[in-house]
C-alpha positions as CSV (number, residue, x, y, z in Angstrom):
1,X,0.0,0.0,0.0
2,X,3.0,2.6,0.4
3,X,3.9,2.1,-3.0
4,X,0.8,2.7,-4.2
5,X,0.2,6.0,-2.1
6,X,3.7,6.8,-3.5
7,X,2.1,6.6,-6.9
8,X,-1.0,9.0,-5.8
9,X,1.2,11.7,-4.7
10,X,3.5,11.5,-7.3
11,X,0.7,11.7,-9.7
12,X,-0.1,16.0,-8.3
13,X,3.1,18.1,-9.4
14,X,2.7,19.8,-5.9
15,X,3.9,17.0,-3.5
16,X,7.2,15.6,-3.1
17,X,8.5,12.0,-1.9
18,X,11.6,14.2,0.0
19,X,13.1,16.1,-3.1
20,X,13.9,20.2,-3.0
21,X,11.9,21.1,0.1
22,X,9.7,24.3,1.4
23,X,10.1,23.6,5.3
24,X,7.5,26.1,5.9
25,X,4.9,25.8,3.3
26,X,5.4,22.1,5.0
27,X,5.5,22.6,8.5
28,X,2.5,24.8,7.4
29,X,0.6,21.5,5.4
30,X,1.0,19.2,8.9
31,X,-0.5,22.0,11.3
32,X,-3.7,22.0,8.6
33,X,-4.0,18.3,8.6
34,X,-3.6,17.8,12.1
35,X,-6.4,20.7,12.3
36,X,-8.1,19.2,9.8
37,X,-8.6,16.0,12.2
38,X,-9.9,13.7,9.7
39,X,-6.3,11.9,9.0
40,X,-3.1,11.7,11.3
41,X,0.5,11.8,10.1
42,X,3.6,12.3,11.6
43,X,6.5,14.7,11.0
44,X,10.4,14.0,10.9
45,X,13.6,16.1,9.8
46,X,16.8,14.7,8.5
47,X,20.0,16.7,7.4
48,X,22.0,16.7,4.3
49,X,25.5,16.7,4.6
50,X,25.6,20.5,3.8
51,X,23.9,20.6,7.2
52,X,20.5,21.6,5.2
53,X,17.2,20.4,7.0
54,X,14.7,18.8,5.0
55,X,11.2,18.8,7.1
56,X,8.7,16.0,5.3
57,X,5.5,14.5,6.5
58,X,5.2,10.6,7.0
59,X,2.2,8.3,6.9
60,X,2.6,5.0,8.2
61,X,1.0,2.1,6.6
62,X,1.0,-0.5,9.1
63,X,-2.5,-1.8,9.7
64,X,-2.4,-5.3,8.1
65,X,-5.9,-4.0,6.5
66,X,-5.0,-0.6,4.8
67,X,-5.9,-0.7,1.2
68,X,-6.5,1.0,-1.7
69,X,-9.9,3.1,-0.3
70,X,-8.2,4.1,2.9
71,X,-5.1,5.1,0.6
72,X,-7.1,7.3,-1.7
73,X,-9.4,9.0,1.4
74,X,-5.8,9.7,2.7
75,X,-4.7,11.1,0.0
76,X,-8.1,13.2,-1.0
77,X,-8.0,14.6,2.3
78,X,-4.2,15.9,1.9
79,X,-5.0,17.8,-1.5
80,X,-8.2,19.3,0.2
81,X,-6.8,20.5,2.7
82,X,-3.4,21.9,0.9
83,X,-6.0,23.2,-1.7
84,X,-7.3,25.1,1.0
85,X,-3.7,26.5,1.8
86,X,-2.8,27.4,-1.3
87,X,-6.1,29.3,-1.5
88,X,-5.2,31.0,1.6
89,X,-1.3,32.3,0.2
C-alpha cells in the first residue's frame, strides 16, 4: 500500500517524496492536517551533509488491513486541505 500511495502523490506536481523542500509551506501543510482532524500523520527532519534540514510529512502504513480506499481517502483529504492552503497564500 506505500507504493501505491507513492504513486498518488506523485501523480499531483505539488507534493514531493523528499526532493527540494519548502520547510515552511510544510510545516505549514502538517499543522492543517492535524487541524483538519480527519487523518493523522507524523512529522520528521533529516539533514543533508551541507547541514540543510529537510522537514517532510510521514504516513505510516502499518494496519495489516490498509488498502486502496483508505489510501485514496488519505490522499483526497491531503489535496483538500493543501487546496485550501494554497487558496489561503
Amino acid at each position: 500500500m506505500a507504493k501505491y500511495l507513492e504513486s498518488l502523490i506523485k501523480s499531483d506536481t505539488r507534493f514531493d517524496i523528499i526532493g527540494e523542500n519548502n520547510n515552511e509551506l510544510t510545516k505549514k501543510l502538517y499543522e492543517e492536517i492535524e487541524n483538519d482532524g480527519r487523518i493523522h500523520v507524523v512529522t520528521a527532519s533529516v539533514r543533508t551533509p551541507k547541514g540543510e534540514e529537510i522537514f517532510f510529512i510521514r504516513i505510516a502504513m502499518v494496519n495489516i488491513f490498509t488498502d486502496e480506499e483508505i489510501c485514496d481517502y488519505a490522499f483526497k483529504v491531503i489535496v483538500e486541505v493543501t487546496n485550501k492552503l494554497s487558496v489561503n497564500q
